[in-house]
C-alpha positions in Angstrom: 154.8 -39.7 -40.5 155.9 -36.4 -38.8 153.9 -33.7 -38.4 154.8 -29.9 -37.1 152.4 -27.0 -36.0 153.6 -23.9 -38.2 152.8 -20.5 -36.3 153.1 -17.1 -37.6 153.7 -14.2 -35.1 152.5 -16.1 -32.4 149.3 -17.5 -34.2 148.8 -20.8 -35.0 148.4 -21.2 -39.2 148.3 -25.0 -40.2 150.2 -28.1 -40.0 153.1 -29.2 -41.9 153.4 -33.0 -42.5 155.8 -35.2 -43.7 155.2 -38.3 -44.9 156.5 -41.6 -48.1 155.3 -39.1 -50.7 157.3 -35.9 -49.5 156.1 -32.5 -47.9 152.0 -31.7 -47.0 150.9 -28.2 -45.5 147.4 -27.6 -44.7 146.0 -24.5 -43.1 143.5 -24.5 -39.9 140.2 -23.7 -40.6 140.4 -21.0 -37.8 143.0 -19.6 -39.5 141.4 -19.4 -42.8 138.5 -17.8 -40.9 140.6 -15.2 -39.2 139.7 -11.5 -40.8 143.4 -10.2 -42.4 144.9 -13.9 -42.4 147.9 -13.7 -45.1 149.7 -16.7 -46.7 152.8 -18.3 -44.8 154.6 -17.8 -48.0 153.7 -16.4 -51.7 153.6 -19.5 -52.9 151.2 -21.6 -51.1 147.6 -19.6 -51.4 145.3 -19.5 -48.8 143.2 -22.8 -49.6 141.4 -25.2 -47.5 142.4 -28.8 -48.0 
């Protein structure tokens, strides 16, 4: 499994992992707490996991 801390501007967002069943993003909690926090991209919502 490989995994890889995905930042935007210098703040860290979630975790992208890679695994036998394809691609996984899931956001940090303090991100998702953050006041302003905006999705990485349009198509993956700000959601917990």
């Amino acid at each position: 499994m490989k995994q890889a801390g995905i930042y935007v501007n210098d703040v860290f967002c979630g975790t992208l992992t890679e695994d036998e069943e394809g691609y996984h993003f899931c956001y940090a909690k303090e991100y998702l707490a953050r006041e302003g926090a905006t999705p990485v991209s349009p198509t993956m919502p700000l959601t917990p996991s």
